[in-house]
N, C-alpha and C positions, 0 to 999 in steps of 0.2 A: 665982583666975582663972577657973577652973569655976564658978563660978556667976555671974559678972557675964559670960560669954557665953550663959551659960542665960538670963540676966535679957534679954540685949540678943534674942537669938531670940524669946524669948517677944514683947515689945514688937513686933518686926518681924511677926509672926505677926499677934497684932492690929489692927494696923495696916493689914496688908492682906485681915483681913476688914472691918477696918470700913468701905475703901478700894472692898470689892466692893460689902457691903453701900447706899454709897450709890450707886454707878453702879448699883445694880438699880433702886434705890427713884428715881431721878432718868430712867431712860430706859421705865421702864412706861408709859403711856399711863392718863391718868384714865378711869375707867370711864362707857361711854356709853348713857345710859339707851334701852333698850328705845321703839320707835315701832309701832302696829300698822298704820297703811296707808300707809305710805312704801312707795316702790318704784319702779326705774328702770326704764324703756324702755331696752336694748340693740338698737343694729341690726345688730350680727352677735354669734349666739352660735356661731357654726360656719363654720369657712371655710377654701382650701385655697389653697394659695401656692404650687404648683403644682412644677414644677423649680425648685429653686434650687442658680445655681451657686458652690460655694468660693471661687471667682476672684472674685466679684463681693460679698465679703463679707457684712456682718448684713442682713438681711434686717428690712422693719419695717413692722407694717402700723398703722392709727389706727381705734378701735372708740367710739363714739358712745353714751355712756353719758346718758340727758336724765331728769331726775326732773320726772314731770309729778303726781307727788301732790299737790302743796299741804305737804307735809313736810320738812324737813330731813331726808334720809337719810347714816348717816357707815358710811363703810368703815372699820372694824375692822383687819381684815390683810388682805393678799394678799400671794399664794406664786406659785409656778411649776413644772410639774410634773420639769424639769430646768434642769442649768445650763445649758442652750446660751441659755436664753428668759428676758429680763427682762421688765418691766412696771413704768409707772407713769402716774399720773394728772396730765392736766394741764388745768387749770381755766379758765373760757371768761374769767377777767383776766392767765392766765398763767403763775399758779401751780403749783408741780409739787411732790409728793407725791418722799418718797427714791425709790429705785430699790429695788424689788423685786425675789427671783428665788427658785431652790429651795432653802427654811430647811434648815439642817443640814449644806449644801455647801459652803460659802462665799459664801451669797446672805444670811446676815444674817440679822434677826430680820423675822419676818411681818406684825407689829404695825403701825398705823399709824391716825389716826383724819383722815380725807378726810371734811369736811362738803361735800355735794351739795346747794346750795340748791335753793327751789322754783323752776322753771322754768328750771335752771340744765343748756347742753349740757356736761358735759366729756369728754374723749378718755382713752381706755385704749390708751396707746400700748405696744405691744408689738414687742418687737426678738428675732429669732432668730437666733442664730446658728450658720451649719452646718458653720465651721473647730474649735466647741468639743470636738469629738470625736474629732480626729487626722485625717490627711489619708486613713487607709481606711474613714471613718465614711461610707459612702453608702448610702445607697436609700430606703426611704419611713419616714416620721416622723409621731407625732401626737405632739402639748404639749397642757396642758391650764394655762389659767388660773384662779385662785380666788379667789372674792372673799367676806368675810363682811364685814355689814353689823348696825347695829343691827334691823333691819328684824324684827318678827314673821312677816310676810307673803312678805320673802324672804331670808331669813337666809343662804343659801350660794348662789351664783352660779357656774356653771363655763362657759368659754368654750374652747372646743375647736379646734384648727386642725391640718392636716396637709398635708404638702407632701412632694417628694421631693428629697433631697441629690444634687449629682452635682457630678461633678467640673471 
């Protein structure tokens, strides 16, 4: 009886590496070739949301991301530099990219491949929220968004915003 529970663990074992093995190889992202002069126009890389009150919940501002290269530029990943702050991208036919937020917290994986056509606006909608901290989380806050891109020209993007929590 000792060894056909050996036999069956063993089998359950591999099975659920093999089980991991493809949810890896199935949720990576094909890899995206390198562009040297792509590059977005951002119209705010910095900006400040000034009081924001608990009572009046997430807080969410809209960031105008326009690639006027002539190139295809794709987002890579983006993160967030806490949980209070997601982020995601939505496309000028509508389109919207997962929800992004800070990898390693509960915000998921960073990865994602956002193609930005030529002459294409889309929005970098970002949502903050200032109840994710407990109800004695108040006073002044900076987040920082991050963007990598295949881009040679601009491979890391970071968009910074600060405001103050109250109650």
């Amino acid at each position: 009886m000792k060894k056909q529970s050996q036999k069956f663990l063993w089998g359950a074992v591999g099975l659920v590496a093999l089980l991991i093995g493809i949810k890896a190889l199935s949720s990576s992202a094909a890899p995206v070739e390198s562009v040297s002069n792509a590059s977005l126009s951002i119209a705010e890389m910095k900006w400040d949301i000034g009081d924001v009150a608990m009572s009046k919940g997430i807080s969410q501002r809209e960031v105008e991301l326009t690639n006027t290269s002539g190139t295809p530029i794709t987002v890579t990943q983006m993160s967030t530099s806490c949980m209070c702050t997601t982020v995601q991208i939505v496309h000028s036919d509508g389109k919207k990219s997962g929800l992004k937020g800070m990898t390693g917290h509960g915000g998921g994986t960073s990865s994602l491949s956002e193609t930005i056509k030529n002459g294409e606006t889309a929005k970098l909608v970002v949502n903050f929220d200032p109840n994710a901290h407990g109800p004695s989380a108040t006073g002044p806050i900076t987040r920082t968004i991050s963007l990598q891109t295949n881009s040679k020209k601009q491979p890391n993007i970071e968009l910074t915003f600060s405001g103050n929590v109250v109650k």
